[in-house]
C-alpha positions in Angstrom: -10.0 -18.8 -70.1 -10.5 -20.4 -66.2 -11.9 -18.6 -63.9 -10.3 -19.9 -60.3 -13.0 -19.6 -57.5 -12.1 -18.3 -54.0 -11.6 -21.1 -52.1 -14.1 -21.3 -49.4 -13.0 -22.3 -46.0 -15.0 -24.5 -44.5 -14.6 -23.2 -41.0 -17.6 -21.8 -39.5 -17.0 -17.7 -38.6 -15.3 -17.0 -35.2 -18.1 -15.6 -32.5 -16.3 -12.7 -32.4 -15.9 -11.8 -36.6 -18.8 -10.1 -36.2 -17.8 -7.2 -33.6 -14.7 -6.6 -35.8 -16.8 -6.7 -39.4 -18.8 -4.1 -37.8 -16.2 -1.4 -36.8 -13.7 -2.5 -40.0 -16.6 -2.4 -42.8 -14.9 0.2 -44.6 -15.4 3.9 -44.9 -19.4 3.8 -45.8 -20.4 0.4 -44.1 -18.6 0.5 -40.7 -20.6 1.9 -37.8 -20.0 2.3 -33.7 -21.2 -0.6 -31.8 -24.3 -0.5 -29.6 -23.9 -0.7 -26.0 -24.8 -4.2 -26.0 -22.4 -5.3 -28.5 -20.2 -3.4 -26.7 -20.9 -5.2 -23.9 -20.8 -8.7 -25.0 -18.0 -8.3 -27.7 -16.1 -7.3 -24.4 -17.6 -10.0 -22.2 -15.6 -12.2 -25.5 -12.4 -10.5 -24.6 -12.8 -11.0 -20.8 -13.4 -14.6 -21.2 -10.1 -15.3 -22.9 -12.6 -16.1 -26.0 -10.5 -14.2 -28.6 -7.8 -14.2 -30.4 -4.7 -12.6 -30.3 -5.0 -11.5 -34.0 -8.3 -10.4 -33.7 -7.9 -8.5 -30.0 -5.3 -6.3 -32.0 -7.4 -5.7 -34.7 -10.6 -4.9 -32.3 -8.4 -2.6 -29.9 -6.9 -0.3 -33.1 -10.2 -0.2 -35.3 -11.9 1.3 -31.6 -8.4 3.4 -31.5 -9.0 4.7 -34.7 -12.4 5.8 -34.9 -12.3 6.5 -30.7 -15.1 5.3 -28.5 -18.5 6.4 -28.1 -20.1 6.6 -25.1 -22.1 3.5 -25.4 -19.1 1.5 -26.6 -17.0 2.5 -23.2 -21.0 1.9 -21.1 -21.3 -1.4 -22.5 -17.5 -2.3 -21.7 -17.5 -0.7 -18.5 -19.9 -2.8 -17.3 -18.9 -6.2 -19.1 -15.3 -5.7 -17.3 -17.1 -5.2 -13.9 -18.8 -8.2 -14.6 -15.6 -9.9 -15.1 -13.6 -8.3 -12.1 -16.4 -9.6 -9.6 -16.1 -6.8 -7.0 -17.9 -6.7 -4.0 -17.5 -4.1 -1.5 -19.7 -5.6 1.2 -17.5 -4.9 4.2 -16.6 -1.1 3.4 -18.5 1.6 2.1 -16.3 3.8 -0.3 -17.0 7.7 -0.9 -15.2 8.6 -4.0 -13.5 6.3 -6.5 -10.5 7.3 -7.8 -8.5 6.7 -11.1 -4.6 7.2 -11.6 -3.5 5.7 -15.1 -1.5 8.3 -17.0 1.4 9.1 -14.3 3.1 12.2 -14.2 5.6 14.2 -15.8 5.8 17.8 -15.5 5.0 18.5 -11.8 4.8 15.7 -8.8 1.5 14.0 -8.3 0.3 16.3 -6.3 -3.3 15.1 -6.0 -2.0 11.6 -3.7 -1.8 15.0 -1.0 -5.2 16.2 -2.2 -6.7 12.1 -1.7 -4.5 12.3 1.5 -6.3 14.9 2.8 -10.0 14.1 2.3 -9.1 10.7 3.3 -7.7 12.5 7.3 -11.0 14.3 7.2 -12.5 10.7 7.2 -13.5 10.5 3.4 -13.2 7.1 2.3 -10.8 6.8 -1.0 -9.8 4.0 -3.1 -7.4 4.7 -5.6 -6.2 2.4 -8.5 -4.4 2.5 -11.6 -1.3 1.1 -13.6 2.3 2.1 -14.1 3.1 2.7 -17.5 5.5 1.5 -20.0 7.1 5.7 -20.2 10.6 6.3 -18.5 9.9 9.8 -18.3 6.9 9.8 -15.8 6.4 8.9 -12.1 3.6 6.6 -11.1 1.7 6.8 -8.3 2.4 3.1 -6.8 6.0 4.2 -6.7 5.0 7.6 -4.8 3.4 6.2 -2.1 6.6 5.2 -0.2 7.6 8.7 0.1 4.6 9.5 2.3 5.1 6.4 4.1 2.3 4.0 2.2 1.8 0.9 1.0 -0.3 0.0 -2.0 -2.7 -2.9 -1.8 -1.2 -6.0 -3.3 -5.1 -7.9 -3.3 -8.8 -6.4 -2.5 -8.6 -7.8 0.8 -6.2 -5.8 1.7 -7.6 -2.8 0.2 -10.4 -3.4 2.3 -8.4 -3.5 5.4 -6.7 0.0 4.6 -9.6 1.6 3.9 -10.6 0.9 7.3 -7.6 1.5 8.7 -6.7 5.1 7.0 -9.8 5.4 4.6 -7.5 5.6 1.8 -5.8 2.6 -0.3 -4.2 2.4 -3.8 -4.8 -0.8 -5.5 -2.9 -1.6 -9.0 -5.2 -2.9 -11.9 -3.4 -6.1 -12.0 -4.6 -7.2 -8.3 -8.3 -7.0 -9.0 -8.8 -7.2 -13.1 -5.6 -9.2 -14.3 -7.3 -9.1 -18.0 -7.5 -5.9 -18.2 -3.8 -5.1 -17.0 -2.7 -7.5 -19.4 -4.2 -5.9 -22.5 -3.1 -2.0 -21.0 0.9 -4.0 -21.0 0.1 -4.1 -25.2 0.7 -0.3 -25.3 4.3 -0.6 -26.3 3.8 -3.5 -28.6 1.0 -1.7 -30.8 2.4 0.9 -29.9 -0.8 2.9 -29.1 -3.2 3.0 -26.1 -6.2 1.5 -26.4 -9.8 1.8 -25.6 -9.4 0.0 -22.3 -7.1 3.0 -21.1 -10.1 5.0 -21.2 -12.5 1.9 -20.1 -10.0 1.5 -16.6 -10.9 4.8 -15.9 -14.3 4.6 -15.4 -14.4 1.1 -13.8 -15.0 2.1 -10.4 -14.9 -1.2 -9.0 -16.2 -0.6 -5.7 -19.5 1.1 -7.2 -18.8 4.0 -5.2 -21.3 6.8 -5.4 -18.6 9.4 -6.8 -16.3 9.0 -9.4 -13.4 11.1 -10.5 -11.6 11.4 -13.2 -8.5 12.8 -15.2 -8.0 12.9 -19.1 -5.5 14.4 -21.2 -7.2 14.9 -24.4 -9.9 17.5 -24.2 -12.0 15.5 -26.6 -12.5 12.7 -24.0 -14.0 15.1 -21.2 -17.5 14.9 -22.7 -17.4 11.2 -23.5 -16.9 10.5 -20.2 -19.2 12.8 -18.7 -21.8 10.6 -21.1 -20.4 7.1 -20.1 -21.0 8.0 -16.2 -24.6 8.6 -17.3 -25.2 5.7 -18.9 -24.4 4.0 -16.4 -26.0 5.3 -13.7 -23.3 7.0 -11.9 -24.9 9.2 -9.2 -22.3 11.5 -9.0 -19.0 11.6 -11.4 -16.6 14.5 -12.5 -13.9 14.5 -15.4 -11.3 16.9 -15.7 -8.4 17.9 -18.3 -6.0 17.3 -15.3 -2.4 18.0 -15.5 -0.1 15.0 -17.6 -4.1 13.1 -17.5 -4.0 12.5 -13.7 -6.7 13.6 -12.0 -5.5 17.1 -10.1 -6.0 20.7 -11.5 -3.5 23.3 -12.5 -3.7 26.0 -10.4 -1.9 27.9 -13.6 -5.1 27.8 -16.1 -8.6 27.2 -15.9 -10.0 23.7 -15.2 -13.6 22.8 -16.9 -14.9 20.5 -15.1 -18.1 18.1 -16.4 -20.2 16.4 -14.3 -23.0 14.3 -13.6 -25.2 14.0 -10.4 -28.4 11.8 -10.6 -28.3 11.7 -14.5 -28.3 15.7 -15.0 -25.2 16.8 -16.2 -23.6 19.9 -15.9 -20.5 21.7 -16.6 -18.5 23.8 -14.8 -15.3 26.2 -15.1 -12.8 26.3 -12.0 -11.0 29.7 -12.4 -6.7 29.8 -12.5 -5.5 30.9 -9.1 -2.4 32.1 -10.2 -2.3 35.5 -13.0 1.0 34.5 -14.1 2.1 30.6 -14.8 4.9 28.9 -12.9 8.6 27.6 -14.1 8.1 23.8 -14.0 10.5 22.0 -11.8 13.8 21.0 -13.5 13.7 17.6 -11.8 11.0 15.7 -10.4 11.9 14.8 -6.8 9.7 12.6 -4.8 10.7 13.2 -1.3 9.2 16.7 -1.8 5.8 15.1 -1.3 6.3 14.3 1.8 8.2 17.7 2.7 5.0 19.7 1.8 2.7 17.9 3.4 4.7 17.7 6.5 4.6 22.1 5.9 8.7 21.7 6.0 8.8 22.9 2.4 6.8 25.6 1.2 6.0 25.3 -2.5 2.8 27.8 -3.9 2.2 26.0 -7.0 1.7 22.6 -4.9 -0.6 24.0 -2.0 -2.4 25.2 -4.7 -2.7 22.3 -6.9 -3.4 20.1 -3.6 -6.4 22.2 -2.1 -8.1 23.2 -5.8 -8.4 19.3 -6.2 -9.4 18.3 -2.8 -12.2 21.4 -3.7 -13.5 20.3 -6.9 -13.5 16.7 -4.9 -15.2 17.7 -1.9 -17.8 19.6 -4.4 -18.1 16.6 -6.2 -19.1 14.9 -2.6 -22.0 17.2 -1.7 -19.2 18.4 1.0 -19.9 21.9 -0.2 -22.6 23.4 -2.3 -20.4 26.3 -4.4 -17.1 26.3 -5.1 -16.0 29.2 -2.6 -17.1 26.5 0.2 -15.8 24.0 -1.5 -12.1 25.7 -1.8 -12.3 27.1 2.1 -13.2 23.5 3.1 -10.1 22.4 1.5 -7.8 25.0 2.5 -8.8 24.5 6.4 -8.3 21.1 5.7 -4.8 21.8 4.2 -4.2 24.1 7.5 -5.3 21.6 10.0 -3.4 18.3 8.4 -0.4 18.9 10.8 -2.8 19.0 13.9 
């Protein structure tokens, strides 16, 4: 009887073996990573220092098991590194994240950004557009209210000081990043960096807001922002994962302001829910805000964002203020 011995490869390990080994280990020897391998497995990725085979296998083991707050901390702040964002020459108020796209109700929420940003609130927006038919991303809205996105962080910069608001796609300031979120439809699954995008803020703005879908997400975030020393940062369940509340249910909100975190429920506005719209048409955007088209559910939708927003700002101190302030913002927009 032979016995055949494994052929051992001569080939030393790859650098970045080890980040998989740990998350892949099996049932019993697999474990989260620590925010500093984390941070330098992603540091690998940024670098163009891995392979496809094993960026595949990384992104679905982290799908899998979902991300800890540490993990998305240490990535966070690896892909920062690798963006190289300054924003010397304008100060941004309130970074804003628009990934999922919408598909029930119009993006509402561009109105509610629209609106703090004519009260002189600086907003920068950014986000992707998906690989999904059946939703509307915000880079396409923006025509219908007679805006341009970015199309490099120059520019940005000259909106903001222009109109203190600018949308800026993911692809203009962290090509790497877009490039891995354009993987969806060939794994088939998002991946960590979905939820990594969100928390980027690339400006290192002192507020942060946030939308998920997935309830489970809301505190993870909430714990990222900490750990990274985000003075002030809010996550809500917002509706299709965009950041803008249902004025049809209750929104928990979870925050963090100088490291204490807090949560906090936003009651419904409405007792009974609304029909959704049968068709999703984009001109509509620009009808409300103009006030030639009345539409309760919008308003509504519009001014409980901008509240939890201008909260989340220090513009207001309880969310009674925080929802007038809106709503005479909503009434003088047409001034």
């Amino acid at each position: 009887m032979t016995f055949t011995h494994h052929e051992q490869t001569n080939q030393p390990e790859h650098v970045f073996a080890e980040f998989i080994r740990i998350l892949g280990k099996g049932k019993k020897g697999s474990r989260p990573l620590t925010q500093d391998e984390a941070y330098r497995a992603m540091r690998l990725i940024m670098a163009d220092k891995v392979l496809p085979v094993q960026l595949g296998a990384f992104l679905m083991l982290m799908r899998v098991k979902e991300e800890t707050p540490e993990e998305l901390a240490g990535f966070v702040l690896a892909a920062r590194a690798a963006c190289g964002m300054v924003a010397d020459e304008v100060h941004i108020d309130l970074d804003w994240s628009s990934y999922a796209g919408k598909r029930r109700h119009l993006p509402w929420f561009l109105l509610s950004a629209l609106l703090l940003a004519h009260n002189g609130i600086n907003v920068f927006m950014h986000g992707a557009k998906g690989p999904s038919a059946d939703r509307v991303y915000t880079e396409d809205m923006l025509s219908f209210l007679g805006l341009r996105a970015a199309t490099s962080v120059a520019e940005a910069k000259q909106q903001l000081l222009a109109q203190h608001f600018s949308y800026l796609s993911l692809e203009h300031f962290c090509s790497k990043l877009h490039e891995i979120i354009e993987l969806r439809p060939v794994l088939g699954l998002r991946s960590p960096v979905h939820t990594l995008v969100r928390l980027l803020n690339p400006f290192n703005a002192p507020c942060s807001i946030q939308g998920i879908f997935h309830p489970g997400y809301r505190p993870v975030h909430q714990l990222a922002a900490q750990l990274l020393n985000q003075p002030h940062a809010a996550v809500l369940k917002g509706d299709g994962g965009e950041t803008e509340c249902n004025p049809d249910v209750e929104c928990l909100v979870q925050s963090v302001h100088n490291g204490v975190l807090s949560d906090e429920i936003w009651p419904a506005l409405f007792a009974r829910r609304h029909v959704k719209p049968e068709q999703l048409d984009p001109k509509q955007l620009a009808l409300v805000w103009h006030g030639e088209l009345v539409d309760e559910y919008a308003q509504a939708a519009v001014i409980g964002t901008a509240a939890v927003a201008l909260k989340l700002l220090g513009k207001a101190t309880t969310q009674q203020e925080a929802q007038a302030l809106a709503a005479d913002f909503w009434r003088d927009r047409l001034k």
